[in-house]
C-alpha positions, 0 to 999 in steps of 0.5 A: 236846277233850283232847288227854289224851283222844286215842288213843294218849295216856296221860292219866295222864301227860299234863298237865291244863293244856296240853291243848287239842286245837285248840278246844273246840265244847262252849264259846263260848271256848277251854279253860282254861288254853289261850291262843290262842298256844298251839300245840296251839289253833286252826288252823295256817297249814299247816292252813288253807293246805292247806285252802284248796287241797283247796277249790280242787282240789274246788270242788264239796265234797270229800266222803268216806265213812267206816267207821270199825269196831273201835269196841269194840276202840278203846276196850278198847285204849287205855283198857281194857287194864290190865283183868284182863280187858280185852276186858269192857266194864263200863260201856257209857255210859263207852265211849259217851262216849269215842266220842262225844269221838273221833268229833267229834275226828276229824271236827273233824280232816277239816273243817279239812283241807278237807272239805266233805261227810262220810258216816258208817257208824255202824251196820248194820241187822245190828246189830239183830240178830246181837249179840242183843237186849241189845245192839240195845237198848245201841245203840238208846240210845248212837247217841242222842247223835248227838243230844244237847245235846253233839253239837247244839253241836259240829254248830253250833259246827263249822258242820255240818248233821247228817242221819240217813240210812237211818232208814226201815228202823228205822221200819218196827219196831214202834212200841214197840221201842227201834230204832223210837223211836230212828229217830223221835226221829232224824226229830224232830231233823231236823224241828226242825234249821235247816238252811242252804246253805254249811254242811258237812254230816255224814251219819250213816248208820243201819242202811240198807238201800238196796234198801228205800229205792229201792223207797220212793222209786220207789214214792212217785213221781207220775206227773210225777215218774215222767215226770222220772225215766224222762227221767233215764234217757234216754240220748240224752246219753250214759251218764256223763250218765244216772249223773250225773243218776240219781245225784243225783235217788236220791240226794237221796231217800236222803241228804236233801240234794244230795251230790257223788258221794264223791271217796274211802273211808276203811275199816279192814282191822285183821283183815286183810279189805276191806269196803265199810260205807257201803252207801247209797252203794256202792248209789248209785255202784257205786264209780265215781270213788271212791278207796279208802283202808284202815288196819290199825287201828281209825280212830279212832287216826288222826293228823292227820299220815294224814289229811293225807298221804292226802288230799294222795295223793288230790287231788295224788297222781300215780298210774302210769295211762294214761288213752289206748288203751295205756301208750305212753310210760310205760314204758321196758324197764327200768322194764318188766323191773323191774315183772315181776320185781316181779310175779313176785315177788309172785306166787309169795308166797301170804302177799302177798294183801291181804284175808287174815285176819290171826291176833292172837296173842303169839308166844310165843317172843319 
């Protein structure tokens, strides 16, 4: 990857001879022009070493659900916003293939921090539907290159085993519309993938709906099955046990692979709201155990140096808590006194609620 090719960086001033952005997976050797001394190629030793401790801190795969939104407004802003009318998008394959460069960039960056599992929210089942027809077919045929010759060697270049999760609902289409064929050439690609344990696994979720995938799978049980599912549910071990064991036999049904339940979330709150847009997980969890983490940007402008600082918060962060009955011990009276002075504070500023929607606008007056 380029790094003129990355966001935020102006590629008509960027030279064309230093650009590697560590290595490029669309080739067996490093990019021309690049030397293996070159400090924008390969991994840092402070990359691997911090790698190697996030391995250490999850034995298990650190594993992180990602919606990374505001992809068309990633695109009009750094690349688009000379236009004279930057919010048109006239050549949607263009906007396809710099996506397609940002989100391997950006997961690239996740897996060499320390990353072992990753869930994507790529697209909703609403947009099938709420952008109207023109753009159902659009996205029927860009999320394509999920699984084109391009993205096929990146997945084998960064030792990565790719699913597709949540296809079912697509599948249930006539079988002559764009969304249908997508979803079956997505089942193909799987079928005909040489999947193998140890490898990082990338989970793009497509248009899930995990109520409609739950009712499939209890429905398609044997009666042994069955017996081993209501087994699951006894909770005679405890209920931490139950979720646990519940957790992993749904959720190798829905993900089509064995997944530790998510250690974090990483969304964008760039128009001000929180949601939640990994759905098959939030169904999966409730939530439980996870770590959530917002960006007041589009995710695809995340630098390195944020990813690293917030996965350092989540695996060594030391968070004000008390996991006894009380906080006993934890404070003093003037810590006490500072913390409510603070809440009041806080309190009495409506403008300070998180989640309202944030105008965009320029003011005028400066």
């Amino acid at each position: 990857f380029c790094v003129a090719d990355a966001p935020g960086v102006d590629s008509s001033t960027t030279s064309p001879i230093p650009c590697c952005w560590r290595y490029n997976p669309f080739y067996p050797a490093f990019m021309p022009g690049c030397v293996p001394s070159d400090p924008l190629v390969g991994e840092s030793m402070a990359d691997v070493e911090f790698a190697q401790r996030i391995r250490d801190r999850y034995p298990e795969g650190l594993t992180g659900l990602f919606a990374i939104g505001a992809t068309r407004r990633t695109y009009i802003l750094d690349r688009n916003r000379a236009q004279e009318n930057p919010g048109h998008i006239a050549d949607f394959s263009e906007q396809g293939a710099y996506l397609q460069r940002q989100y391997f960039r950006f997961i690239q960056t996740y897996f060499e921090l320390g990353g072992q599992n990753m869930l994507i929210a790529a697209l909703s089942f609403r947009s099938f539907f709420e952008r109207g027809g023109e753009y159902a077919e659009l996205v029927s045929q860009e999320v394509l290159r999920l699984l084109d010759d391009g993205a096929s060697a990146f997945y084998r270049a960064q030792n990565i085993d790719p699913y597709f999760v949540g296809i079912d609902t697509l599948l249930m289409l006539p079988p002559d519309s764009a969304a249908h064929q997508t979803a079956q050439k997505m089942v193909n690609f799987q079928n005909n993938w040489q999947y193998a344990e140890g490898r990082r696994k990338l989970l793009w979720e497509i248009a899930s709906i995990p109520l409609l995938t739950f009712w499939q799978t209890l429905d398609n049980l044997s009666a042994e099955e069955r017996t081993a599912f209501e087994a699951d549910a006894d909770p005679a071990d405890g209920l931490n046990d139950v979720f646990h064991r519940l957790y992993q036999r749904l959720g190798r049904a829905a993900y089509g692979a064995d997944i530790p339940v998510p250690h974090f979330y990483l969304g964008t709150n760039m128009s001000g709201d929180f949601k939640f847009r990994t759905p098959m997980s939030l169904a999966l969890t409730g939530g439980d155990y996870l770590r959530m983490f917002y960006v007041p940007y589009p995710p695809l402008f995340m630098t390195e140096a944020s990813m690293r600082m917030m996965l350092n918060d989540l695996a060594f962060g030391d968070r004000f808590h008390s996991r006894k009955t009380d906080y006993d011990g934890r404070y003093t009276p003037e810590l006490a006194e500072a913390e409510y002075k603070r809440i009041l504070e806080l309190a009495d500023d409506p403008s300070c609620i998180l989640g309202l929607s944030r105008r965009v606008a320029i003011d005028r007056q400066s």
